[in-house]
Gaussian input, Z-matrix of N, CA and C with variables (Angstrom, degrees):
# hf/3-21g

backbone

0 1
 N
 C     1     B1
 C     2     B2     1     A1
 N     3     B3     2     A2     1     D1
 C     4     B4     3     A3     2     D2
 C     5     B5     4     A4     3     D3
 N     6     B6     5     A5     4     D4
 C     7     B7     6     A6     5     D5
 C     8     B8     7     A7     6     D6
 N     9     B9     8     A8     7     D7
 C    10    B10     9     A9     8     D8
 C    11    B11    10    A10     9     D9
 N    12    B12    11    A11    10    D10
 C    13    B13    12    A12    11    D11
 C    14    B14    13    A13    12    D12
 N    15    B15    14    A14    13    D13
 C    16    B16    15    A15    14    D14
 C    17    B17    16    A16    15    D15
 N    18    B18    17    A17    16    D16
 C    19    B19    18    A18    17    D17
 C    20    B20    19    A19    18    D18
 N    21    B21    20    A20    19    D19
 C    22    B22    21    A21    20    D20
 C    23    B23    22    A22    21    D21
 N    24    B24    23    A23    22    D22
 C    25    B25    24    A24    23    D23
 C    26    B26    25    A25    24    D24
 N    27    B27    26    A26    25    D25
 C    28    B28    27    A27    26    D26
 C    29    B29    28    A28    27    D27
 N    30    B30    29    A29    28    D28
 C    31    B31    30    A30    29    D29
 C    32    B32    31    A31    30    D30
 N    33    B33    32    A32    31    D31
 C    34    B34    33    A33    32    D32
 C    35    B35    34    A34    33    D33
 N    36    B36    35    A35    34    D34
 C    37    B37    36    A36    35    D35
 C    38    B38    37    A37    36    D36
 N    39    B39    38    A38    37    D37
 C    40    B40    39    A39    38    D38
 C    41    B41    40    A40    39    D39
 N    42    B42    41    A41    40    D40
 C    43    B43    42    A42    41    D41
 C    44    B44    43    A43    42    D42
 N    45    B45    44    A44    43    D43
 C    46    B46    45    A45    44    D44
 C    47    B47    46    A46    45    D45
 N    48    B48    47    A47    46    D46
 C    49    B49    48    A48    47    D47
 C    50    B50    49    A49    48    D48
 N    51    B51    50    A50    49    D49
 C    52    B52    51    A51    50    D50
 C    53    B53    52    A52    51    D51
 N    54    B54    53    A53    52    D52
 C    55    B55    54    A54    53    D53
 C    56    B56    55    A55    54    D54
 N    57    B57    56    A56    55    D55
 C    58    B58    57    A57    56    D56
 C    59    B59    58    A58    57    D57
 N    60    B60    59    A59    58    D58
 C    61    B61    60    A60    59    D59
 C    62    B62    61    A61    60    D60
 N    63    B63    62    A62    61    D61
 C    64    B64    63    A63    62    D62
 C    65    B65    64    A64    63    D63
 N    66    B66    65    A65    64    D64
 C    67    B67    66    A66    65    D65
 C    68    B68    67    A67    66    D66
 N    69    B69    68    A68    67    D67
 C    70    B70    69    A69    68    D68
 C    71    B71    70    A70    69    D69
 N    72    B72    71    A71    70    D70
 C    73    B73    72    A72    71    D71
 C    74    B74    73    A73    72    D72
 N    75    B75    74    A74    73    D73
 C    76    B76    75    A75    74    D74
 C    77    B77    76    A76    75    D75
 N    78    B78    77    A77    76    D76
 C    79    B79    78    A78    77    D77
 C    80    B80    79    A79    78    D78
 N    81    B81    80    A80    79    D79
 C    82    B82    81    A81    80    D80
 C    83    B83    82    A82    81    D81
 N    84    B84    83    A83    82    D82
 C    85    B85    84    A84    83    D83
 C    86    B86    85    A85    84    D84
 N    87    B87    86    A86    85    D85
 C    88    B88    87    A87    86    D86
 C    89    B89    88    A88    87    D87
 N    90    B90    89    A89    88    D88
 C    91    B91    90    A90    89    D89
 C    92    B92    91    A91    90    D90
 N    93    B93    92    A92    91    D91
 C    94    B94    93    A93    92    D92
 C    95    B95    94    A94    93    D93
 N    96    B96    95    A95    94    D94
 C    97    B97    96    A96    95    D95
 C    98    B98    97    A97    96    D96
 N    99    B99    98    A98    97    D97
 C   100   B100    99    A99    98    D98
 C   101   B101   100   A100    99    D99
 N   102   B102   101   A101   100   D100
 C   103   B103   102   A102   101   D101
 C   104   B104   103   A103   102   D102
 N   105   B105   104   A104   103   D103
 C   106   B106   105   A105   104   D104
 C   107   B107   106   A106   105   D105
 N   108   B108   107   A107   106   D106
 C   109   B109   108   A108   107   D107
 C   110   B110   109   A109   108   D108
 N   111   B111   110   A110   109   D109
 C   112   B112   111   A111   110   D110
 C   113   B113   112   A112   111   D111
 N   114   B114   113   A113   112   D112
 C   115   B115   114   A114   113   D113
 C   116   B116   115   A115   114   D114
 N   117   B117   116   A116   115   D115
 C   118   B118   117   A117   116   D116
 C   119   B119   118   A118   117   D117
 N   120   B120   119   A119   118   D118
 C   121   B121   120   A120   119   D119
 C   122   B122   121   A121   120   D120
 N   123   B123   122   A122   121   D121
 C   124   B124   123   A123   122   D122
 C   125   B125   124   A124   123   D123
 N   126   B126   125   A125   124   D124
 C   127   B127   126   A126   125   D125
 C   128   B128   127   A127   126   D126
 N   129   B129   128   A128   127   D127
 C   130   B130   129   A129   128   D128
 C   131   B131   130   A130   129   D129
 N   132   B132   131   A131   130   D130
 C   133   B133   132   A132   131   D131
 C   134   B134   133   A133   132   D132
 N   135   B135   134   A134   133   D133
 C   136   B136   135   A135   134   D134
 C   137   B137   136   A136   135   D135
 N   138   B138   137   A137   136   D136
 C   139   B139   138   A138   137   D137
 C   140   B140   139   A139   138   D138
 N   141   B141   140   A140   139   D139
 C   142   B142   141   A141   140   D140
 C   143   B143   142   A142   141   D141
 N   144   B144   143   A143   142   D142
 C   145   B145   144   A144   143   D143
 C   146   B146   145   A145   144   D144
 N   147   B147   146   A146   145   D145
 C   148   B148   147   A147   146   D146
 C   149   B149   148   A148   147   D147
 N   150   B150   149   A149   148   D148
 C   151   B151   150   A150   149   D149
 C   152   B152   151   A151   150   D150
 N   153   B153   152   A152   151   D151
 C   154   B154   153   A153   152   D152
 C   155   B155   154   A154   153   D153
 N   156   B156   155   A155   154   D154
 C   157   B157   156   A156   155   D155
 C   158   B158   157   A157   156   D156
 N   159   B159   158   A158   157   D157
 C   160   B160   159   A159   158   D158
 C   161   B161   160   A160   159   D159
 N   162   B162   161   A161   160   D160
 C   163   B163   162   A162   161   D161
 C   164   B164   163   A163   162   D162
 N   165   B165   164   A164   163   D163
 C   166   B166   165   A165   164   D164
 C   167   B167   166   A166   165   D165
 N   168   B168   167   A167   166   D166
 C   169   B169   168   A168   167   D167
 C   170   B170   169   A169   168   D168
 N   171   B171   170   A170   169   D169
 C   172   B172   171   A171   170   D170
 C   173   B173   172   A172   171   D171
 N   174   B174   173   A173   172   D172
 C   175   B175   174   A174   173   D173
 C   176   B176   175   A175   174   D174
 N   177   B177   176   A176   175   D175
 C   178   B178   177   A177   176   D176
 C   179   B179   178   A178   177   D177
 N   180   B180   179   A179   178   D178
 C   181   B181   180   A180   179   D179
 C   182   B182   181   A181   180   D180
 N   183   B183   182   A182   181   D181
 C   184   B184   183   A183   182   D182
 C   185   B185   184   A184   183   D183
 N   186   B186   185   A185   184   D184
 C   187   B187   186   A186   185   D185
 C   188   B188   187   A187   186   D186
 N   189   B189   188   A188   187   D187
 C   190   B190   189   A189   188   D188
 C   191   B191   190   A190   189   D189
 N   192   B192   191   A191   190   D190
 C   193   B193   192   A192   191   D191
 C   194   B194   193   A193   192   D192
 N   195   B195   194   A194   193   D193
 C   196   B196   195   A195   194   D194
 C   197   B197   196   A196   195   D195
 N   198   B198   197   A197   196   D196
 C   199   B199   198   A198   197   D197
 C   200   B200   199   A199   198   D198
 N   201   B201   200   A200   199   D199
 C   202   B202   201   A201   200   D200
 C   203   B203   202   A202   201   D201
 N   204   B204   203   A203   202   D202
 C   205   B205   204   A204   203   D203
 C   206   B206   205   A205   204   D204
 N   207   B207   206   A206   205   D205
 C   208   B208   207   A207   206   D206
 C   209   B209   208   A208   207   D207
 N   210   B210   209   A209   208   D208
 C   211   B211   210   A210   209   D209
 C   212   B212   211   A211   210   D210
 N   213   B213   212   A212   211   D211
 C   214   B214   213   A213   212   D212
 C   215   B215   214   A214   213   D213

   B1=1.4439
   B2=1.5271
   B3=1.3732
   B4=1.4494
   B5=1.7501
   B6=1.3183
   B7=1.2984
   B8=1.5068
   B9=1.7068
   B10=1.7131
   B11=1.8634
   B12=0.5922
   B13=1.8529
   B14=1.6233
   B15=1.0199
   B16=1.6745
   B17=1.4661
   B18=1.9347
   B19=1.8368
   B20=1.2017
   B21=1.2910
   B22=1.5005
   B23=1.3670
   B24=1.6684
   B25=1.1980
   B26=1.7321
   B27=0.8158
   B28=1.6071
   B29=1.3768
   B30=1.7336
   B31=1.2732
   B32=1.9134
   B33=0.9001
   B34=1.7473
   B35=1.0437
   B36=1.4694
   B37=2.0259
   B38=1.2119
   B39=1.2104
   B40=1.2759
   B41=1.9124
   B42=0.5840
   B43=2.2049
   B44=1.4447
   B45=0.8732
   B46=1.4609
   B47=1.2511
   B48=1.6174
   B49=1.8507
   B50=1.4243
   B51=1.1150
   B52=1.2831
   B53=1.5709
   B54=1.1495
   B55=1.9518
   B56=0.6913
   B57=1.4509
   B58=2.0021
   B59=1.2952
   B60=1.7216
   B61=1.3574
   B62=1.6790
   B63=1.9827
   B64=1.2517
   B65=1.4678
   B66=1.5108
   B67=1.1448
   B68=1.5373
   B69=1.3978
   B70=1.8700
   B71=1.0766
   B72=1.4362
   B73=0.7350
   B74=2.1670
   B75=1.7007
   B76=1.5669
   B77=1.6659
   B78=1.4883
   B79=1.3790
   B80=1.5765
   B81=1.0290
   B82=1.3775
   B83=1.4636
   B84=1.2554
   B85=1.9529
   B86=1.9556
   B87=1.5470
   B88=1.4962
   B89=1.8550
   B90=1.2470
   B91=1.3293
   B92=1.2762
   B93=1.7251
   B94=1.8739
   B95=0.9994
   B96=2.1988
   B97=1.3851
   B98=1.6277
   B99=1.1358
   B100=1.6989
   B101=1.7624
   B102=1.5813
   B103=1.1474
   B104=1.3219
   B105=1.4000
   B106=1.8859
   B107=1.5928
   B108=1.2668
   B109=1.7903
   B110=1.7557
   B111=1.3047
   B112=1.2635
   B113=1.4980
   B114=1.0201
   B115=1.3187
   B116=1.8816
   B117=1.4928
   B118=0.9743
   B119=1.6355
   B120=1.3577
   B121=1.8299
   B122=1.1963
   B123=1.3049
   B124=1.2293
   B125=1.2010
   B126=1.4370
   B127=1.0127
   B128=1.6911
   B129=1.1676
   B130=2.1235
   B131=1.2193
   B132=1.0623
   B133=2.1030
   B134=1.5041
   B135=1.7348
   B136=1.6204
   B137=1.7873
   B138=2.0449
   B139=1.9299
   B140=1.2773
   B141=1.5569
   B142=1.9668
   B143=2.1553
   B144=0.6640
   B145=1.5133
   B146=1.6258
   B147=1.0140
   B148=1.5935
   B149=1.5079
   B150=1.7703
   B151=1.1882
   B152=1.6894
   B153=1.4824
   B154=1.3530
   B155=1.1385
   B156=1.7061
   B157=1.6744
   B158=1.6951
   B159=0.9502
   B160=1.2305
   B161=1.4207
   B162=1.0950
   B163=1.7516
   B164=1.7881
   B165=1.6844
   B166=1.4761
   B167=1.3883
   B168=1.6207
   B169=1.5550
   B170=1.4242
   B171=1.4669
   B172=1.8598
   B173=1.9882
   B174=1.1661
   B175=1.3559
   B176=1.7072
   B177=1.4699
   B178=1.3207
   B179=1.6238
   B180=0.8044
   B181=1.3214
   B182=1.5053
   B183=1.4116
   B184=1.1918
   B185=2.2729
   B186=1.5375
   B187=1.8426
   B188=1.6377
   B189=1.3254
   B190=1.3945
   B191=1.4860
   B192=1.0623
   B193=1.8338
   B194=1.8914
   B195=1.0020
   B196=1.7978
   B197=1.5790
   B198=1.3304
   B199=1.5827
   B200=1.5616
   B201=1.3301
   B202=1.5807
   B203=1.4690
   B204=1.4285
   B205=1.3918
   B206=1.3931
   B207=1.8097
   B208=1.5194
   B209=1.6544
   B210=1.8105
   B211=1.2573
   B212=1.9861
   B213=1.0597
   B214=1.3516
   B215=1.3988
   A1=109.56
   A2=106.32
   A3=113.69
   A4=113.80
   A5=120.74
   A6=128.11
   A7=117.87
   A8=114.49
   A9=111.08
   A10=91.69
   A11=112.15
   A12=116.18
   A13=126.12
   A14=101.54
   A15=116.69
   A16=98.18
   A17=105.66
   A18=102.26
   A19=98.37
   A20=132.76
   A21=143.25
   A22=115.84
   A23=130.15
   A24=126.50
   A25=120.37
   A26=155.88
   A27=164.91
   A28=82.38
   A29=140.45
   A30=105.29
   A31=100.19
   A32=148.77
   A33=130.83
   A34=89.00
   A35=121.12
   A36=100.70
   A37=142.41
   A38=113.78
   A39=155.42
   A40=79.56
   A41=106.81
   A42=96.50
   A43=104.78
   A44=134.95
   A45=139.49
   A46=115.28
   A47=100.74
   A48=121.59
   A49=92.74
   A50=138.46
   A51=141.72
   A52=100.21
   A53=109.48
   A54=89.08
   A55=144.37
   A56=106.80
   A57=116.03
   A58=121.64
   A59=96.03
   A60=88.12
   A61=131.09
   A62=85.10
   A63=96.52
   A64=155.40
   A65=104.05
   A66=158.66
   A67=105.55
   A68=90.24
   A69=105.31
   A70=122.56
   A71=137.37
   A72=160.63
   A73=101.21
   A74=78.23
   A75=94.25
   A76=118.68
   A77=103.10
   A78=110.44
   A79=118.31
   A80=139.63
   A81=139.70
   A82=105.22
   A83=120.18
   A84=119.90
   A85=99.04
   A86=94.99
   A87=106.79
   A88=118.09
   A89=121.65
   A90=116.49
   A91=119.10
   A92=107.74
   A93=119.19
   A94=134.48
   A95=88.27
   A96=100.07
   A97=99.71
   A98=119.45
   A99=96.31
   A100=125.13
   A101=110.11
   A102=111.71
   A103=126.13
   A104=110.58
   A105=104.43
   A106=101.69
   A107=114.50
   A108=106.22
   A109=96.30
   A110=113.39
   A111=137.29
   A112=119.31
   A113=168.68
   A114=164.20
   A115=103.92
   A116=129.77
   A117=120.33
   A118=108.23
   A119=107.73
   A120=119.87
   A121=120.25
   A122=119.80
   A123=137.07
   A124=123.44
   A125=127.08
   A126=135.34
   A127=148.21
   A128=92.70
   A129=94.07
   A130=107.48
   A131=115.16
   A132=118.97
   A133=82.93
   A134=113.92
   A135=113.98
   A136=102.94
   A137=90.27
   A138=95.34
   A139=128.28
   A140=98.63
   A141=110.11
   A142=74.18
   A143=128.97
   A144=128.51
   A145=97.56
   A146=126.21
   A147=123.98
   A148=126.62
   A149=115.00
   A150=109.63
   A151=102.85
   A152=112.77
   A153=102.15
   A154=131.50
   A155=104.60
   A156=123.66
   A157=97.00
   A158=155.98
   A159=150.84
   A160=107.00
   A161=152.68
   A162=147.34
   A163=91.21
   A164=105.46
   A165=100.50
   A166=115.65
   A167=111.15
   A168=115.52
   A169=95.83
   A170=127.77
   A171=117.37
   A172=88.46
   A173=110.51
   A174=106.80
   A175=133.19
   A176=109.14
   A177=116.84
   A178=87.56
   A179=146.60
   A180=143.90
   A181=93.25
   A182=115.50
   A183=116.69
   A184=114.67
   A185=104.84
   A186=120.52
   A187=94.74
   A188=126.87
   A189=122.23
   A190=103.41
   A191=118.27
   A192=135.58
   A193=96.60
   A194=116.76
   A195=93.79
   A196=102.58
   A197=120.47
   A198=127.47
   A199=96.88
   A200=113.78
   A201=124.81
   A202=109.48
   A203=115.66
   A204=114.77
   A205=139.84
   A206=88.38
   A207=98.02
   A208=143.36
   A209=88.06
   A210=100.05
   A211=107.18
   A212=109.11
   A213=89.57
   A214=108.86
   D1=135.94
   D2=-179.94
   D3=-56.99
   D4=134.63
   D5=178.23
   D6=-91.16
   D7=96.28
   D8=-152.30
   D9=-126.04
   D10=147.83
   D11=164.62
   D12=-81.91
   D13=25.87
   D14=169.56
   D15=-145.16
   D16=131.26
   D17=-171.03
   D18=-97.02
   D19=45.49
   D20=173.19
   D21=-90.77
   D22=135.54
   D23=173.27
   D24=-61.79
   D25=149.57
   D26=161.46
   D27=-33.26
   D28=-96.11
   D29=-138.49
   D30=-67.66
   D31=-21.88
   D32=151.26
   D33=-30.76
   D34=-109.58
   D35=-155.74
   D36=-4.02
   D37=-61.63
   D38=-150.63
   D39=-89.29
   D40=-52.09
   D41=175.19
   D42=-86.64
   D43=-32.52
   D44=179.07
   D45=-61.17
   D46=-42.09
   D47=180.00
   D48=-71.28
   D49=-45.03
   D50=-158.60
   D51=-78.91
   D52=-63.35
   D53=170.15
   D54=-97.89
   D55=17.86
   D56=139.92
   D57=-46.94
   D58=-51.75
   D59=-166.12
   D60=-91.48
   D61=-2.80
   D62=144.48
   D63=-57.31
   D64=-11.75
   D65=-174.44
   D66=-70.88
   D67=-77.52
   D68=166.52
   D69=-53.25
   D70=-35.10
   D71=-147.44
   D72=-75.52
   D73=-60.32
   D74=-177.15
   D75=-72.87
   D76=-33.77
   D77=153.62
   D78=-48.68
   D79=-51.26
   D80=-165.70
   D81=-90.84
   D82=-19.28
   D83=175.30
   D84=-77.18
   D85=-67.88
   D86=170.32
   D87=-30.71
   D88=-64.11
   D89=-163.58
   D90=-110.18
   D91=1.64
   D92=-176.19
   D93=-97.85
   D94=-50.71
   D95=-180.00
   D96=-113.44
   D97=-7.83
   D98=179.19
   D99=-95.36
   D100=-0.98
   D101=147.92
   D102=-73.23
   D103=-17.93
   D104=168.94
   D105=-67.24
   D106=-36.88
   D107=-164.44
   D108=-69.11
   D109=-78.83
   D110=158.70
   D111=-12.12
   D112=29.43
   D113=-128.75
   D114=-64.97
   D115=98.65
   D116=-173.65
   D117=-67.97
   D118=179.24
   D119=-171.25
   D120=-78.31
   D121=-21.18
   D122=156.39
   D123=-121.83
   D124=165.24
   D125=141.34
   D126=-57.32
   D127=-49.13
   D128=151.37
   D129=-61.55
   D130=-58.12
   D131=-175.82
   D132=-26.99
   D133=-88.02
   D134=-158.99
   D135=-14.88
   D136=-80.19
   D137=-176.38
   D138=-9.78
   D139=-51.79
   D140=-144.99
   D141=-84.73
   D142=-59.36
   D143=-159.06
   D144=-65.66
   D145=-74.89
   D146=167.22
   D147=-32.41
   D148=-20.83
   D149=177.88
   D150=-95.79
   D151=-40.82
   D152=-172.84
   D153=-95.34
   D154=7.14
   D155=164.21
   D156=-92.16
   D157=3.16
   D158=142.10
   D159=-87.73
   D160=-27.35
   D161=-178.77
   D162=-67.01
   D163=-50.82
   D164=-164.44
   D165=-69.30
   D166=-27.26
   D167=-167.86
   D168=-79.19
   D169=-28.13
   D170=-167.52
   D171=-83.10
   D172=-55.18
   D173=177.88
   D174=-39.96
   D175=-20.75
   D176=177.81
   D177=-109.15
   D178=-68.07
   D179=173.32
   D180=-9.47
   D181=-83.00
   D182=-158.80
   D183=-52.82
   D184=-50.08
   D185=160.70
   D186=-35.51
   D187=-39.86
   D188=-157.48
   D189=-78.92
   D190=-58.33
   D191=-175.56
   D192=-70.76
   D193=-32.26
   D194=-176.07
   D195=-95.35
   D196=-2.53
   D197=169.84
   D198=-73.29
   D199=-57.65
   D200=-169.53
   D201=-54.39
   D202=-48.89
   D203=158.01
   D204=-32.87
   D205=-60.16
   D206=161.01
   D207=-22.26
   D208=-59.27
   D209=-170.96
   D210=-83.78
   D211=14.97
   D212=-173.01
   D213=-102.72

């Protein structure tokens, strides 16, 4: 048996990976693209939301792909 650091079976991963990065997913709609539609009240507001809804979406992005790894 493969020696992995999560005691989860592959297909767990493999769903786990999947709504992580579902995860990201909502991070990057939420703080990327719906202040372009949306015009926030300020201008820093936009920044501060655009910078740390992109830190979170590359950051689960990234939890998502080394989970996916995991399971293979």
């Amino acid at each position: 048996m493969k020696n992995t650091r999560y005691s989860f079976s592959p297909s767990q991963l493999e769903r786990s990976s999947e709504i992580i990065g579902n995860i990201s997913v909502a991070w990057f709609a939420s703080g990327v693209i719906a202040p372009l539609i949306v015009p926030p009240e300020t201008f820093s507001n936009f920044l501060f939301s655009f910078g740390v809804s992109l830190v979170m979406s590359i950051m689960f992005f990234i939890w998502s792909i080394s989970v996916a790894k995991e399971a293979k």
